[in-house]
C-alpha positions as CSV (number, residue, x, y, z in Angstrom):
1,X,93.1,91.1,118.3
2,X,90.5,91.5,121.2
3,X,86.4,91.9,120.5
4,X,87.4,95.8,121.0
5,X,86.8,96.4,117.4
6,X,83.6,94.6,117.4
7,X,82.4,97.6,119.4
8,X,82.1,101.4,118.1
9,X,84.9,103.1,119.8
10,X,84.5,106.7,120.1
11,X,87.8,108.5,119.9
12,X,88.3,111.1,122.7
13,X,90.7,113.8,121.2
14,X,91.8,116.1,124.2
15,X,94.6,118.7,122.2
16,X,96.7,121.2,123.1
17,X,97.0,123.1,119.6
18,X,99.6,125.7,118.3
19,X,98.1,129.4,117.8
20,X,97.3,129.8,113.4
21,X,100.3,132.3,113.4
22,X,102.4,128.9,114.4
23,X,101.0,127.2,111.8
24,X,101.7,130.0,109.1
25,X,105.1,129.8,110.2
26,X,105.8,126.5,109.6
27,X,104.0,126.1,106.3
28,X,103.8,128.2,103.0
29,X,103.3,126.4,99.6
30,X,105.1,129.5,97.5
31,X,107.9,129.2,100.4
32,X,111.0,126.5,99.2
33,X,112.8,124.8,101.8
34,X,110.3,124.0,104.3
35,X,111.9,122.7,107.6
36,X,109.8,119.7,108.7
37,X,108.5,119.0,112.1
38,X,109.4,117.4,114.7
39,X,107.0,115.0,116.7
40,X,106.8,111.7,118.5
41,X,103.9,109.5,119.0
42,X,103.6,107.2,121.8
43,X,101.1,105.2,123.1
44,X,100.7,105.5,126.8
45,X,99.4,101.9,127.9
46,X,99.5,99.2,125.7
47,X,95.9,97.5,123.9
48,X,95.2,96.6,120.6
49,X,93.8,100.3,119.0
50,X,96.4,102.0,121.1
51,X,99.4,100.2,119.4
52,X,97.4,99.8,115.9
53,X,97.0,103.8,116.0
54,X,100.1,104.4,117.1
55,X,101.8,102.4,114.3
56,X,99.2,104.0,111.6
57,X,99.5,107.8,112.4
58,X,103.5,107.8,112.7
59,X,103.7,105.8,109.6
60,X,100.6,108.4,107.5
61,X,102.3,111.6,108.8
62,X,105.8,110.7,107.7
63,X,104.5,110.1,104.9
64,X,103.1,113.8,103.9
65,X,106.9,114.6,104.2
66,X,106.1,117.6,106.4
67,X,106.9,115.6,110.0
68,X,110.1,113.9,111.3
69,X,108.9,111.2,113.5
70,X,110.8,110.9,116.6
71,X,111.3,109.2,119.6
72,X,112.9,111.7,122.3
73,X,110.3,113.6,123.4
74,X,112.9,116.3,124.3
75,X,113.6,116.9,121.0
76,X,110.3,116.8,119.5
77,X,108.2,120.1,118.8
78,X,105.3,118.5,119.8
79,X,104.4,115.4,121.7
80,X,100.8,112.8,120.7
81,X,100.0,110.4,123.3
82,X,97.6,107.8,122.5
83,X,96.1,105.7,125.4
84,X,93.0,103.9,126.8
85,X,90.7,105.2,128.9
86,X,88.4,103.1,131.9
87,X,86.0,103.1,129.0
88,X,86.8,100.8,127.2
89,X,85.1,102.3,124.0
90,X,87.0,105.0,124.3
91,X,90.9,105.9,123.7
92,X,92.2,109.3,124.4
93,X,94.5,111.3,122.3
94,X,96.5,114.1,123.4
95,X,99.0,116.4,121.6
96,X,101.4,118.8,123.9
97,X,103.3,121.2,122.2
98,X,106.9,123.0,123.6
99,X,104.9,126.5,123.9
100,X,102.2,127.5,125.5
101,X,98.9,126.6,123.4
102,X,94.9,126.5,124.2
103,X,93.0,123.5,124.7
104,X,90.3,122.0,122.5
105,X,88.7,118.9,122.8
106,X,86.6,116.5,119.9
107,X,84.6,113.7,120.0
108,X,82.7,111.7,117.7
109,X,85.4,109.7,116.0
110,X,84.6,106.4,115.7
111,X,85.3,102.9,114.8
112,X,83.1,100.3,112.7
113,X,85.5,97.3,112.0
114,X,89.2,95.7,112.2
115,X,89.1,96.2,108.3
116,X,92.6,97.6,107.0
117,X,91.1,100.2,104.3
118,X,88.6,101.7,106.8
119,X,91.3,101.7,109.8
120,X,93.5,103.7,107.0
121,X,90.7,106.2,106.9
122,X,89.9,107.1,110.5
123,X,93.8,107.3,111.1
124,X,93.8,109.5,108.3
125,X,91.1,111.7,109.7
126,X,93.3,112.6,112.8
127,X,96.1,113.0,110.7
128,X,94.6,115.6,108.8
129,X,93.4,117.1,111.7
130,X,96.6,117.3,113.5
131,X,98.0,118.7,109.9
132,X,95.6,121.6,109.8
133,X,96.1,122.5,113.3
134,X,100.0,122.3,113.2
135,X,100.3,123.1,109.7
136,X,97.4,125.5,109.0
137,X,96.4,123.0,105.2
138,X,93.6,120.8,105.7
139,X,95.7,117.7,104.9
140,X,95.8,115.1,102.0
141,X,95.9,111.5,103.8
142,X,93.2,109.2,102.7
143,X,92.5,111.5,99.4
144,X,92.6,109.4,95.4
145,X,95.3,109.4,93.5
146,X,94.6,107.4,90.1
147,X,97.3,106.7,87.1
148,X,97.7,104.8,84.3
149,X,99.7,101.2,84.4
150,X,101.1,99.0,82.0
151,X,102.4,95.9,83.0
152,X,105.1,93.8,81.5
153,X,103.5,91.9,78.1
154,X,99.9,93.9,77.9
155,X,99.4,96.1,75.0
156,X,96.8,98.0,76.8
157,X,96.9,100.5,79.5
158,X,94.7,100.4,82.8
159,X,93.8,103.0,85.7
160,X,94.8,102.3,88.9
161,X,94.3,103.6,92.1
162,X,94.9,104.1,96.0
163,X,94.9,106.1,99.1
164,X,97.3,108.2,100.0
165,X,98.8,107.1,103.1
166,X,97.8,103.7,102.7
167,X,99.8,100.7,100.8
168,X,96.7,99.2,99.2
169,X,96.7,99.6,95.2
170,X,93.7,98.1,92.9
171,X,92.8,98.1,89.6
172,X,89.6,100.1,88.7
173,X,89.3,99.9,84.7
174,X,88.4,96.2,82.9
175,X,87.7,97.5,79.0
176,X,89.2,95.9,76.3
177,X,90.9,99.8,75.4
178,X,93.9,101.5,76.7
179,X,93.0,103.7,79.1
180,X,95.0,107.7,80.2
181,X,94.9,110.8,81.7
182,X,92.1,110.5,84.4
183,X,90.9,113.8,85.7
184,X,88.5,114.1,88.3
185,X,84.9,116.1,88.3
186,X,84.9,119.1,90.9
187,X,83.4,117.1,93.8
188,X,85.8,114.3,93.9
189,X,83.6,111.4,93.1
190,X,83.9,110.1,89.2
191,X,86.5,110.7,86.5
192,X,86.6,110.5,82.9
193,X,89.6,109.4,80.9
194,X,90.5,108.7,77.4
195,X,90.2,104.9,76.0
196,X,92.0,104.7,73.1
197,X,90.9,102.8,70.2
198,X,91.7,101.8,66.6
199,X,88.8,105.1,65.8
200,X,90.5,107.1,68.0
201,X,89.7,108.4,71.6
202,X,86.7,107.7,73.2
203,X,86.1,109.9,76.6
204,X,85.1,107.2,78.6
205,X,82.7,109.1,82.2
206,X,83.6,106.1,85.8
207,X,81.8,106.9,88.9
208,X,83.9,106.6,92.5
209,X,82.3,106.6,96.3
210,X,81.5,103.9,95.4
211,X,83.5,102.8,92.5
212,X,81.4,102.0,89.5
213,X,83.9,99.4,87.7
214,X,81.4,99.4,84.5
215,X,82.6,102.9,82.7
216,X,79.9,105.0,79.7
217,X,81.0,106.4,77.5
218,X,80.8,110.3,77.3
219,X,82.0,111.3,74.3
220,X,83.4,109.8,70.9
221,X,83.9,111.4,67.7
222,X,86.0,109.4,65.4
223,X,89.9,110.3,64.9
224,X,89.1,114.2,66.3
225,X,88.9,114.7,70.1
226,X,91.8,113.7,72.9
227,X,93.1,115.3,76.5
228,X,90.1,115.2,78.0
229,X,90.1,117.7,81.3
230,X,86.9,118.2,84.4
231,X,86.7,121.8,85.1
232,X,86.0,123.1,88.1
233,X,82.7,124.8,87.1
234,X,81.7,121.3,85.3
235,X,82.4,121.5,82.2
236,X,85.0,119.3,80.1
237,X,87.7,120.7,78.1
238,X,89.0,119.0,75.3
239,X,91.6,118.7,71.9
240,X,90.1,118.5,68.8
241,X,92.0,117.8,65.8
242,X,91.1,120.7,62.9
243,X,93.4,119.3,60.2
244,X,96.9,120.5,59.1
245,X,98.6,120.4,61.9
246,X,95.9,121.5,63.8
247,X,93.8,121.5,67.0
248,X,91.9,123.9,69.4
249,X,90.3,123.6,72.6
250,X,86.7,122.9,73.0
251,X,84.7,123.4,76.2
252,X,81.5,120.9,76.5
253,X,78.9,120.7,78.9
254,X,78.1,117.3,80.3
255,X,74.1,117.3,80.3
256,X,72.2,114.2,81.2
257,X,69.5,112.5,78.2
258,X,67.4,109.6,78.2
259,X,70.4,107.0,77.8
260,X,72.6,109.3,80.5
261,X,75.2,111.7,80.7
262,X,77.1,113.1,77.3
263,X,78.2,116.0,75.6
264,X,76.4,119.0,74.0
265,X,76.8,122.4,73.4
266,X,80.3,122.3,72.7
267,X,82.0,125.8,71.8
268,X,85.3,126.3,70.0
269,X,88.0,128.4,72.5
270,X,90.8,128.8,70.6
271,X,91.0,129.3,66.7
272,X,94.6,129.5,66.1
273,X,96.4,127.5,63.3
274,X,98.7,126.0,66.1
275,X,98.6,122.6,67.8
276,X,96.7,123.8,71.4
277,X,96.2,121.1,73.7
278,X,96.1,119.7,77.2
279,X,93.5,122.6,78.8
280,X,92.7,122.5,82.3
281,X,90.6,125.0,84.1
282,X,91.6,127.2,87.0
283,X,90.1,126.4,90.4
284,X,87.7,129.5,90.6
285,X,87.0,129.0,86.8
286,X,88.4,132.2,85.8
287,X,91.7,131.6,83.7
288,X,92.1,128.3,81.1
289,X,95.7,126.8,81.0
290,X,97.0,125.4,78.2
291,X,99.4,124.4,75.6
292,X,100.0,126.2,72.4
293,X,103.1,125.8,69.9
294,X,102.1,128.9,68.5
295,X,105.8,130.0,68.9
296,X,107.2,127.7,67.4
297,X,107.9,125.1,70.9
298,X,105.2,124.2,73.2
299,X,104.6,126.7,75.9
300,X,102.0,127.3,78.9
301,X,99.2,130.0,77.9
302,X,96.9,131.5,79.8
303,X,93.5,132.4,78.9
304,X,90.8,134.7,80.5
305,X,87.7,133.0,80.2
306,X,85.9,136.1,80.4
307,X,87.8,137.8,77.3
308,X,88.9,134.7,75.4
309,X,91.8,136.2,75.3
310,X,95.1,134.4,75.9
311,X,98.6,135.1,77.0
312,X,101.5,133.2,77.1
313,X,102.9,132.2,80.8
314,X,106.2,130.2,80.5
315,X,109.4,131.5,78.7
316,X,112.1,129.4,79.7
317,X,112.3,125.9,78.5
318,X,112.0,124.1,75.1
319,X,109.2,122.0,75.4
320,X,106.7,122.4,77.9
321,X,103.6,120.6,78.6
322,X,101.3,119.1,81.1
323,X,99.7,121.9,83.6
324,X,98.5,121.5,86.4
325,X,96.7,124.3,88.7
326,X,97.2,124.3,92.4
327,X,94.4,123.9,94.7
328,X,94.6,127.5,95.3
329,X,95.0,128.5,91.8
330,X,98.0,130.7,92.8
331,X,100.5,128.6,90.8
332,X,100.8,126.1,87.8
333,X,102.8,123.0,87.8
334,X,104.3,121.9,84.4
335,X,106.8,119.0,82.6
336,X,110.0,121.0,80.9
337,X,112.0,119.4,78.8
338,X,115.6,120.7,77.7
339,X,118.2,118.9,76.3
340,X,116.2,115.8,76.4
341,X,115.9,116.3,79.9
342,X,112.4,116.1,81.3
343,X,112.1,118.0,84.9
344,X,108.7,119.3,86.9
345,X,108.5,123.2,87.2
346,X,106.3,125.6,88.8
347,X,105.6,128.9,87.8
348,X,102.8,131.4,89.3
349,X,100.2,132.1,87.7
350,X,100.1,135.4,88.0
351,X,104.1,135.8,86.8
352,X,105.0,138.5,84.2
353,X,108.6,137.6,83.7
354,X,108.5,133.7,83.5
355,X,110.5,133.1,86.2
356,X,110.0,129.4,87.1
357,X,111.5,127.0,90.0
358,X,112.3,123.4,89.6
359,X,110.5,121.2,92.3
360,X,111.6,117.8,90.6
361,X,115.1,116.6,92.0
362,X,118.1,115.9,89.5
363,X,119.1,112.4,88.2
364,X,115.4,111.4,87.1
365,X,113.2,112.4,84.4
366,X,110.1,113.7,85.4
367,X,106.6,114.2,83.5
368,X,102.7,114.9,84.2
369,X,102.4,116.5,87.6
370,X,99.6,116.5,89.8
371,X,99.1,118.8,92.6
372,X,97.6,117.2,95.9
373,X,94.7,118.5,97.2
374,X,96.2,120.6,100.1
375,X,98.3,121.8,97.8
376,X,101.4,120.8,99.6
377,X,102.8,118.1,97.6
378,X,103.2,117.6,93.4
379,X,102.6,113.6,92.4
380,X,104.8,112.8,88.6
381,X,105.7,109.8,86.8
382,X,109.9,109.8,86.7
383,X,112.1,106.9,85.3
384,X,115.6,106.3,87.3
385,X,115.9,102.9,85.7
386,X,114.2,100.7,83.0
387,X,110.6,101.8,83.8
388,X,108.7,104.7,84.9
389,X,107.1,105.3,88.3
390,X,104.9,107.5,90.3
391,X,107.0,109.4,93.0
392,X,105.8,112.7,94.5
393,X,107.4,115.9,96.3
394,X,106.9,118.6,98.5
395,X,105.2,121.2,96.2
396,X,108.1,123.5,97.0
397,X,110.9,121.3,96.0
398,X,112.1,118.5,98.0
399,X,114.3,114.8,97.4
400,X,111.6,112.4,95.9
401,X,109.6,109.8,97.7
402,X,108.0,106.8,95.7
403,X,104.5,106.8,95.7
404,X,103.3,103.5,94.5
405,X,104.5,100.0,95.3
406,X,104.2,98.1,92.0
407,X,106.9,95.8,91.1
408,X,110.2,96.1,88.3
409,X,108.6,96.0,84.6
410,X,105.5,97.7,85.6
411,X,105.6,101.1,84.2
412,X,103.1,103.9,85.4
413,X,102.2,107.1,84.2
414,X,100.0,110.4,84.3
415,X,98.8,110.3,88.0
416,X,95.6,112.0,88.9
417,X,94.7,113.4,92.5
418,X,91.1,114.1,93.6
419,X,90.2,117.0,96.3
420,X,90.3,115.3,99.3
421,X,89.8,112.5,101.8
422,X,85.8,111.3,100.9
C-alpha cells in the first residue's frame, strides 16, 4: 500500500444520474418482485484507492440486493468508472447510464486512514449516494444492526453488532445478565434492552457514536415490566405484568435526575384483561402497534394515540407477534406462526381486510423482523439447521441472504436496525 492514504484524498464525483421518474420506476417498497439493476464497476487505471474502491462498492451494493454486478458494460444499465486523476489526492468517479441523463458533480469526500471500518464507511457513503440517485431511497450501507447471541456453552445472552455492508461483527454488552430485544432511540445513537435477571427484567439504557460499553440501568421493577420499545417521539413503551394472566402497555418518559436518565411519569395504555405486549410506536407517533390475545390468539392491534382507542390489524394467522413499522410507517412487519410454522408477513397499516403478503422464503422458520432504515430490506432470525441465524430480505419478498458471519453452534436472535449510516 503506497503513503496515498497517509494523505486526505478528496473524492471527485463527476455523475451522470437518471431523471427521479427512473428511479420511481425501478424501486417501490409496497411493489413485490423488484427486478434488480444492472451495473458494472471498473476502475479505469490501476493504484491502490482505485482497486480498493472498486473491490468495496461492487462488493456493498450487491449486497443491498437491489444491483446485479456485472462485467459487460453492454449489458449493464449503468456503467461507474473509478480512476486517478494527475492529482494525486484526488480519484474521479463517474457513472454513465444507457439514457440520456444530466450531469452533477460532488466534492468533499474524503479520506483520513487505511483503517478497514472507516474505508467501509466512505465506500458506503457513495453507495448510498448512487442508491438514492438510481433508486430514489437514501440507502442503508454503513447503518447498525444489533442482535442478541448465544454462543455454544454460555447461559447468558449478549448484544452484538455490525455494519451493514461490512464483515466486521463485535461484541458490545459485558454484564453478568442475559441481554434481548435492543431497540434504538429516535436519533440513532443508544439503545436500551432488557437484561434479564433472577428479579426479573431490568431495562438496561447503552450509548452508541461512540459506543458506551458500560450500560445504566433505566428502569427495574421487580418481576413486572418486559419488551422494552424507543418511540419515535422519545418515550419508551413497555409490558407490565397486572396479575392473572395479565399485562398492559405502559408508556414512560425518559427524564434525566441527579444520578441520570430513568423513568417517570408512566401512564397505563391499555386496560384490558388480555396479555398485550410487544408495543412499538409508529414513525410519526400517531398509531401504537401491538399484541393483544384478546381474541383468544395473539394478533397485531392498532391503536390511535390520540383516541386510545385500538383496533385489531391482522386476521389471518394463529399466532402472531413481533411488529415492526416501516420507516415510512406505511406498513407493519410481523412473525406468523401456523402449523408450527413460523414465517415473516407484512401487512399495511392502513388495511381493512387483513390481507397480508409473505416476504420470508419457504423451507426456514422465521421470527423478529426488522425493517432497514430505507425501508427496502426486512432483517429476521430463521433456523435451516441446528441453530438460528440473522438473514435478511428485500422488504417485498425475495430468496434470503445471511446477514451475519458467526460460526455453527452460535445462535442469534431479535436483530435491531438503527436509522441510518451515522
Amino acid at each position: 500500500m503506497n503513503n496515498l492514504f497517509k494523505l486526505i484524498l478528496i473524492v471527485g464525483v463527476s455523475l451522470y444520474l437518471a431523471s427521479s421518474a427512473l428511479a420511481i420506476e425501478y424501486f417501490d417498497i409496497n411493489k413485490p418482485g423488484i427486478e434488480k439493476l444492472n451495473i458494472s464497476i471498473t476502475a479505469k487505471n490501476s493504484s491502490d484507492i482505485v482497486d480498493l474502491l472498486v473491490k468495496k462498492v461492487r462488493s456493498q451494493l450487491e449486497k443491498t440486493l437491489l444491483f446485479n454486478i456485472v462485467d459487460d458494460t453492454v449489458k449493464s444499465a449503468f456503467n461507474l468508472d473509478i480512476s486517478p486523476t494527475n492529482d494525486s489526492k484526488i480519484v474521479a468517479v463517474k457513472l454513465t447510464g444507457v439514457q440520456d441523463t444530466s450531469f452533477e458533480a460532488i466534492t468533499g469526500v474524503k479520506f483520513r486512514n487505511q483503517e478497514e471500518q472507516y474505508v467501509n464507511l466512505k465506500s458506503a457513503q457513495i453507495g448510498n449516494f448512487l442508491i438514492k440517485k438510481l433508486m430514489g431511497i437514501k440507502g442503508s450501507l454503513g447503518s447498525i444492526i444489533i442482535w442478541s447471541e448465544r454462543k455454544k456453552g454460555e447461559s447468558q445472552n449478549s448484544l452484538t453488532m455490525k455494519r451493514f455492508g461490512s464483515e466486521e461483527q463485535k461484541k458490545v454488552t459485558y454484564n453478568l445478565f442475559s441481554n434481548t430485544g435492543a431497540s434504538w432511540n429516535p436519533k440513532g445513537d443508544a439503545i436500551i434492552f432488557s437484561a434479564q435477571t433472577a428479579s426479573g427484567s431490568k431495562i438496561l439504557l447503552q450509548g452508541f457514536l461512540p459506543l458506551r460499553y458500560k450500560s445504566k440501568q433505566l428502569y427495574f421493577e421487580k418481576g413486572v415490566a418486559s419488551s422494552a420499545t424507543w418511540g419515535s417521539n422519545g418515550n419508551v413503551y413497555l409490558a407490565k405484568y397486572m396479575g392473572d394472566r395479565n399485562t398492559d402497555i405502559f408508556e414512560y418518559k425518559v427524564v434525566r435526575s441527579t444520578s441520570g436518565e430513568m423513568l417517570a411519569q408512566g401512564r397505563n395504555l391499555t386496560k384490558h384483561s388480555a396479555i398485550e405486549t410487544e408495543a412499538t410506536l409508529s414513525p410519526d407517533g400517531s398509531q401504537l402497534a401491538y399484541i393483544s390475545d384478546r381474541t383468544g390468539t395473539p394478533q397485531v392491534y392498532l391503536m390511535d394515540m390520540s383516541t386510545e382507542k385500538s383496533k385489531r390489524l391482522t386476521v389471518k394467522g394463529k399466532y402472531n407477534t413481533s411488529p415492526d413499522w416501516s420507516p415510512d410507517g406505511s406498513m407493519i412487519a410481523y412473525t406468523s406462526i401456523t402449523d408450527g410454522e413460523s414465517a415473516i408477513f407484512r401487512i399495511a397499516a392502513d388495511d381493512r381486510l387483513g390481507k397480508s403478503e409473505q416476504v420470508s422464503p419457504d423451507g426456514m422458520m422465521a421470527e423478529s423482523p426488522a425493517w432497514s432504515s430505507d425501508g427496502s430490506m426486512i432483517a429476521f432470525q430463521a433456523k435451516k439447521g441446528l441453530s438460528w441465524k440473522i438473514y435478511y430480505v428485500l422488504s417485498s419478498g425475495s430468496s434470503a441472504t445471511r446477514l451475519t458471519n458467526s460460526k455453527a453452534g452460535v445462535n442469534e436472535y431479535m436483530p435491531s436496525w438503527n436509522s441510518g449510516l451515522n
